[in-house]
C-alpha positions as CSV (number, residue, x, y, z in Angstrom):
1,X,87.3,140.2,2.1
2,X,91.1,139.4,0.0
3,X,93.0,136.7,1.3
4,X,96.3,137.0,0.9
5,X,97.5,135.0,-2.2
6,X,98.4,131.6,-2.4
7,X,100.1,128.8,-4.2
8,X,97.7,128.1,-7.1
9,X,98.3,124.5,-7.4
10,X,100.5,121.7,-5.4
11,X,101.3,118.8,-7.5
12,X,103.2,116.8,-5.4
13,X,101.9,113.5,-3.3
14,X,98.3,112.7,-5.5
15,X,95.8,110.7,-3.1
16,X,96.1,106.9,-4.0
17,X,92.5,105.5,-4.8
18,X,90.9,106.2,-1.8
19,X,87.1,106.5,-0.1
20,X,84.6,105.0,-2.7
21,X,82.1,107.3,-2.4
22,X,78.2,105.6,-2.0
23,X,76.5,108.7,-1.9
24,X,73.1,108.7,-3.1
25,X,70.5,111.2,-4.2
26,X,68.8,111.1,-1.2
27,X,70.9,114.2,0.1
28,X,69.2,116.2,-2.5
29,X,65.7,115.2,-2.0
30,X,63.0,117.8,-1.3
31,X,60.6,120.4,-3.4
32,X,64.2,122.5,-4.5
33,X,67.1,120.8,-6.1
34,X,69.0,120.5,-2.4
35,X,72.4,122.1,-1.6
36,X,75.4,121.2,-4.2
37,X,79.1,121.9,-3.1
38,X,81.6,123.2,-5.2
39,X,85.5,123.1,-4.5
40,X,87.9,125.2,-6.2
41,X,91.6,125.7,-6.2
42,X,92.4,129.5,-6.0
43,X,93.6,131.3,-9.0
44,X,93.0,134.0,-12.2
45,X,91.4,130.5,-14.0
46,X,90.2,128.5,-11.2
47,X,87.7,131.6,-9.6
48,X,85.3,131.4,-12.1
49,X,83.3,128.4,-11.2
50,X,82.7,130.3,-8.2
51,X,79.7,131.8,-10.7
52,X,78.5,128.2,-11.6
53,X,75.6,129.4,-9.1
54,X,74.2,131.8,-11.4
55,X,73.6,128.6,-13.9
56,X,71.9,126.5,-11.8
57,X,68.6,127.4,-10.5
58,X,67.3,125.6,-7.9
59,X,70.3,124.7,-6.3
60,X,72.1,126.1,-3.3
61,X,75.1,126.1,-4.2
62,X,78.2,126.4,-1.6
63,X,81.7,127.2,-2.8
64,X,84.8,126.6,-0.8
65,X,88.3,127.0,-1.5
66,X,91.3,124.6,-1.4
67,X,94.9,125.3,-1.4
68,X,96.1,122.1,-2.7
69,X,95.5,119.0,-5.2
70,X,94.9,116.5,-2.5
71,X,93.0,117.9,-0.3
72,X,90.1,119.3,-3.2
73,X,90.3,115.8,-4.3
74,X,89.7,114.0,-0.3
75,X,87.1,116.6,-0.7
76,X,85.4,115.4,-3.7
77,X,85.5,111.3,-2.3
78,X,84.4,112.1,1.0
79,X,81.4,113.5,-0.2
80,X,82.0,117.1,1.7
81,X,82.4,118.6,-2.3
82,X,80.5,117.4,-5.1
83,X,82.0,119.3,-8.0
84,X,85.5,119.7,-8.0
85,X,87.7,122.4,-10.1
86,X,91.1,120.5,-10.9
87,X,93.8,121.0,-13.4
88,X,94.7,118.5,-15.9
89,X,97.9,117.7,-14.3
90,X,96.0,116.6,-11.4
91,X,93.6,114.8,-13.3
92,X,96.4,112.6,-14.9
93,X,98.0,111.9,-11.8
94,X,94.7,110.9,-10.2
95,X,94.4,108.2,-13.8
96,X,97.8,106.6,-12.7
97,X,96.7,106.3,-9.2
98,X,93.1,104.9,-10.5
99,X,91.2,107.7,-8.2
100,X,87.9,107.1,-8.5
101,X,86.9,110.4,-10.6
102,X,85.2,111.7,-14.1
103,X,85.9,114.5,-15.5
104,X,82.6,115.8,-17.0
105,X,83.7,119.4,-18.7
106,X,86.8,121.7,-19.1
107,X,86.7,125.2,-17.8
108,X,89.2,127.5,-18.7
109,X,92.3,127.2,-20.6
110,X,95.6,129.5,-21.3
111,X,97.1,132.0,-18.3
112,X,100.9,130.4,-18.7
113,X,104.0,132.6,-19.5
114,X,107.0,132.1,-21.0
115,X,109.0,134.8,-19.1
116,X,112.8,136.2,-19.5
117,X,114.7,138.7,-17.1
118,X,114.5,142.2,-18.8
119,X,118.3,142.3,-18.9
120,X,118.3,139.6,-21.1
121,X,119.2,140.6,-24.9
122,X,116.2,137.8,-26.7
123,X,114.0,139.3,-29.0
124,X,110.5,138.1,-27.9
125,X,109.6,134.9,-29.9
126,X,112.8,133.9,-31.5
127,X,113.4,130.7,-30.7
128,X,117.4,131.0,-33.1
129,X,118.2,133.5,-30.0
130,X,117.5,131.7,-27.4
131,X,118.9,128.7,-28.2
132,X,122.1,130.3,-29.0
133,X,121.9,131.8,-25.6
134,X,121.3,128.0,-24.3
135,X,124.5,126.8,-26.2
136,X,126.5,129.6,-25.2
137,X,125.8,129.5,-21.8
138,X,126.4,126.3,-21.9
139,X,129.8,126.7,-23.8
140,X,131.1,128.4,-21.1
141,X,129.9,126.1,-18.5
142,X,127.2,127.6,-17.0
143,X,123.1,126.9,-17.9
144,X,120.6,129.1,-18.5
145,X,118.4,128.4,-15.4
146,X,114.4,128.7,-15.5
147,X,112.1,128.5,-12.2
148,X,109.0,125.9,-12.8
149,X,106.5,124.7,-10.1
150,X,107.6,121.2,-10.8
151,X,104.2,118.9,-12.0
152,X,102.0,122.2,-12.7
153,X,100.7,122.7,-15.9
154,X,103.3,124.8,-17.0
155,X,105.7,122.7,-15.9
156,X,104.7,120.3,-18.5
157,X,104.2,122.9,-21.2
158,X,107.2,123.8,-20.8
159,X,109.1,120.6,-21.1
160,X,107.3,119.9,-24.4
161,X,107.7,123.2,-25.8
162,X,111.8,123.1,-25.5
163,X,111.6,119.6,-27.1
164,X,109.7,120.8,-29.6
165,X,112.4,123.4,-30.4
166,X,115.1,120.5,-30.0
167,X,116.0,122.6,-26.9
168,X,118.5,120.1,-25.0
169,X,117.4,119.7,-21.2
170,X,120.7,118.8,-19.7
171,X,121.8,122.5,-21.3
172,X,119.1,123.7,-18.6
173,X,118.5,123.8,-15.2
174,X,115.1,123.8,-13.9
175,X,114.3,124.7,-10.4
176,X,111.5,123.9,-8.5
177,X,109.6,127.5,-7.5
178,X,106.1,127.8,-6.3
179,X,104.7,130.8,-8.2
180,X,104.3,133.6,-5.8
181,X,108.4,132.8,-5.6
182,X,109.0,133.5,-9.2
183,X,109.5,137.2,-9.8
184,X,111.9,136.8,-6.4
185,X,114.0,134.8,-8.1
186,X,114.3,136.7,-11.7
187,X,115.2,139.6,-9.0
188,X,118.2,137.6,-7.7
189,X,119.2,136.2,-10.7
190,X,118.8,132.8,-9.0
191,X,116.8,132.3,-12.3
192,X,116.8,134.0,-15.5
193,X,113.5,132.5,-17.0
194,X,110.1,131.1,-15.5
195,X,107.0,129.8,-16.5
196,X,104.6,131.1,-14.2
197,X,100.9,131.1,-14.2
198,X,98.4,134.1,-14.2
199,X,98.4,136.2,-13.2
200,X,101.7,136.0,-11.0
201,X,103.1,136.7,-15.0
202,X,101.2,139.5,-15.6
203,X,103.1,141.2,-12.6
204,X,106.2,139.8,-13.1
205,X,105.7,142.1,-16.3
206,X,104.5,145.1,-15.4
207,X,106.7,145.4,-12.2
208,X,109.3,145.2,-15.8
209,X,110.7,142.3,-13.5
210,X,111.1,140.3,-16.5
211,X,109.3,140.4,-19.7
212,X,106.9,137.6,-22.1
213,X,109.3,135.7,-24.1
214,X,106.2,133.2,-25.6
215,X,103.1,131.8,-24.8
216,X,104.1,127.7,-24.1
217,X,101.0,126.3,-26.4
218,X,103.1,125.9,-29.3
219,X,103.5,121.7,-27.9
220,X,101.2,118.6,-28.0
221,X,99.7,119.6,-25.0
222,X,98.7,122.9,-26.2
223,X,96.7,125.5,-23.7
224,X,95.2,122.4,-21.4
225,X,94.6,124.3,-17.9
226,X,91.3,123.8,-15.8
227,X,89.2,121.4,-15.7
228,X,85.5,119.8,-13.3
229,X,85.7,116.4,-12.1
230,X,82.8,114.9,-10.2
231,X,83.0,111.0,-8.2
232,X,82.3,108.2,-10.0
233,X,79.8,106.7,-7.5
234,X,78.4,110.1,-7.2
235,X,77.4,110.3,-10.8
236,X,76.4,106.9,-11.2
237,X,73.8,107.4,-8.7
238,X,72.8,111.4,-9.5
239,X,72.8,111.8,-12.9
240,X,70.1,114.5,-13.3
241,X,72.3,116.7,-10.9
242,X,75.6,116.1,-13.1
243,X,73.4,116.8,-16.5
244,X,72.7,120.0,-14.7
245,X,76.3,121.1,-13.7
246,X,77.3,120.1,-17.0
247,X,74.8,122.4,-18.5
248,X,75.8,124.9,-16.2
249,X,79.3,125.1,-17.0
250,X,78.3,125.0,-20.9
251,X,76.6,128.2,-20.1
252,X,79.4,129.9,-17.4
253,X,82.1,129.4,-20.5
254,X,80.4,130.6,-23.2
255,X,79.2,133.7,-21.1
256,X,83.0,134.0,-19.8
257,X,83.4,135.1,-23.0
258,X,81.0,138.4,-23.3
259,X,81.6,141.8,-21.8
260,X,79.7,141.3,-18.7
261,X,81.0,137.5,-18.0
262,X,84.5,139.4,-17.8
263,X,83.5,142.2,-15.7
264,X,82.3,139.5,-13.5
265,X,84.8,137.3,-13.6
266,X,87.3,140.0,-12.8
267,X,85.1,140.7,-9.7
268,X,85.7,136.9,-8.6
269,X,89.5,137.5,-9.3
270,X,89.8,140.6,-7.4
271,X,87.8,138.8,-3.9
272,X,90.2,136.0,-3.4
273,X,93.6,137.6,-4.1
274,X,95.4,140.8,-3.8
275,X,96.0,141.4,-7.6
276,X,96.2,145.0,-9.2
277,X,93.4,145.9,-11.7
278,X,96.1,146.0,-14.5
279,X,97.3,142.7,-14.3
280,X,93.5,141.2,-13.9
281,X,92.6,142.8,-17.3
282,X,96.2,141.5,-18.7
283,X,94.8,137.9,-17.3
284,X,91.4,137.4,-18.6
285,X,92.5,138.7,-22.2
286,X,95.3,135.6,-22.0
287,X,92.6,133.2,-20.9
288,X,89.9,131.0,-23.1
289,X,86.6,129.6,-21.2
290,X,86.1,126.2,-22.9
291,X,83.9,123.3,-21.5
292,X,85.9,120.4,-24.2
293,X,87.8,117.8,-22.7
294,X,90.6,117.3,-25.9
295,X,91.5,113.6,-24.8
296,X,94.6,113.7,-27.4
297,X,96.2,116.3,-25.5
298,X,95.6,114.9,-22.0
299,X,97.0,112.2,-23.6
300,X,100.1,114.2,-24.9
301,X,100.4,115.2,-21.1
302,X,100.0,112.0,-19.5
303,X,103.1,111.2,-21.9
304,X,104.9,114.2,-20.8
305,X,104.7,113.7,-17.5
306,X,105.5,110.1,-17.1
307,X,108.4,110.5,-19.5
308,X,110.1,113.2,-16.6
309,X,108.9,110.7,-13.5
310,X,105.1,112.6,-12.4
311,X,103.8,109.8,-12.9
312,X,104.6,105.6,-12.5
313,X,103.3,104.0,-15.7
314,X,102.3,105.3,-19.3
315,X,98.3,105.9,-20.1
316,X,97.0,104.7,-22.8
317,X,94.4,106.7,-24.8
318,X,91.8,104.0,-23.9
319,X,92.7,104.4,-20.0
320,X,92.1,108.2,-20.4
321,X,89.1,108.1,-22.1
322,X,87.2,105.9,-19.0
323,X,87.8,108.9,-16.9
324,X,85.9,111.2,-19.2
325,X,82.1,111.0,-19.1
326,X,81.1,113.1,-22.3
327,X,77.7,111.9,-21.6
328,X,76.3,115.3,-19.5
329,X,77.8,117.4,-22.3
330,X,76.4,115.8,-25.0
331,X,73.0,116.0,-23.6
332,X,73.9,119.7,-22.9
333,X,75.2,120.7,-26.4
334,X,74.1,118.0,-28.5
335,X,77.1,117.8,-29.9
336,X,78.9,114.2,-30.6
337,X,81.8,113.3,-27.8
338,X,84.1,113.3,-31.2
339,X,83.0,117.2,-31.3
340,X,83.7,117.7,-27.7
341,X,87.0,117.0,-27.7
């Protein structure tokens, strides 16, 4: 049965390092492979590991949906989830706090928008335009104002992206919208740009709300979006089942990306939200399954988002890299952790 939609992510408030989890294999012991829990946060990208189950025989596999960052992740200590779908937002907030947590394989990448009211007179992609609208605005004492979900990952794209177009900040002002508030407030003018996720952008579109001015990748962090952590104690002490959700998820993104992994996946889409059948098939052909963990651009993030206060102390690359276990997708690709990023 649809649920009515929700926010996709909640960035504020990251749990401090919490419940170290002594799980041990024990919970899976018998003739089958036992019962493994998966946690997702609901969205266009996140849905899909809801299909993990179809890459792990043996297993009986529960999925349950959360509506916010901290809560997935008191999930994932606590032992009530043992795979967790995250974004990498959440991930590098969870690094600064020293949450006890691996990421072990990426997921799905892409789904932001760059989006402009239609009344606005930018041709799509040039960047001259807009920042002569910036300065002009600005000129007359006013700033162009754009809605962002404040610590998302398109927050963070987008903060990059307008540095890397020597776009000054303080000619902009950025308010803090959830998604499902964005196309409200291109309707009122209370904004004239947003950087929404899928595929709340997709509609903002199509209801000719507003209309794609560019895709934010074109920054250090590029397309970074999903991700699957698992608990450090819990991997320490079950490492066959980890090899096996890493495998798994090697094989749900690569088939993502076939016909029939898309009819699917647009049958997950369409259970847990309320989103027209135009705007799913806009979404998937804007998103990229991808099981790498690209360290330099979580890295490029982590340096974002302490630079604009998400986060209380820089992260080195060798802090990052001890939260990534490239171990369970090596074994599952045989590929080199250097080739996995």
């Amino acid at each position: 049965m649809k649920t009515s939609r929700r926010d996709f992510i909640k960035s504020s408030g990251m749990l401090a390092a919490g419940i170290m989890l002594g799980a041990s294999s024990d919970v899976f012991a018998s003739e089958k492979k036992g019962t493994l829990n998966i946690g997702f946060l609901e969205g266009a990208n996140s849905v899909a590991i809801t299909l993990l189950a179809n890459y792990l025989p043996g297993y009986n596999i529960r999925v349950q949906s959360f509506q916010d960052i901290p809560t997935i992740t008191s999930a994932l200590l606590s032992n009530d989830i043992q795979v967790a779908q995250n974004i990498y937002t959440g991930f590098v907030s969870m690094i600064d706090k020293q949450v006890p947590v691996r990421a072990i394989s990426g997921q799905c990448n892409g789904g932001s928008n760059f989006i402009l009211r239609s009344d606005l007179n930018v041709e799509p992609g040039n960047w001259d335009s807009f920042t002569k609208l910036v300065d002009d605005k600005y000129k007359n004492g006013s700033k162009l104002t754009i809605a962002s979900f404040f610590g998302s990952v398109q927050d963070i794209e987008l903060r990059l992206l307008l540095a890397k177009k020597n776009i000054d900040l303080k000619k902009i002002q950025l308010i803090n919208v959830p998604y499902p508030g964005m196309a409200g407030a291109l309707s009122t003018n209370s904004a004239q740009a947003a950087v929404p996720v899928q595929p709340f952008g997709a509609e903002i579109i199509l209801e000719k709300i507003g209309y794609n001015f560019a895709y934010p990748y074109d920054q250090p962090a590029g397309d970074l979006t999903n991700l699957v952590l698992m608990n450090k104690k819990f991997i320490e002490n079950n490492k066959l089942i980890t090899n096996d959700v890493a495998k798994g998820m090697v094989l749900l993104t690569t088939d993502l990306k076939s016909m029939q992994g898309k009819e699917n996946w647009s049958k997950v889409i369409k259970r847990y939200s309320n989103v027209s059948d135009e705007a799913i098939k806009i979404t998937l052909n804007q998103l990229e399954p991808s099981y790498t963990l690209n360290a330099n651009k979580i890295y490029e993030m982590a340096v974002a988002m302490h630079k604009y206060g998400f986060i209380s102390q820089p992260l080195s690359m060798q802090t990052i890299r001890e939260y990534i276990d490239y171990g369970p997708l090596e074994l599952a690709t045989g590929k080199t952790y250097k080739e996995l990023q």
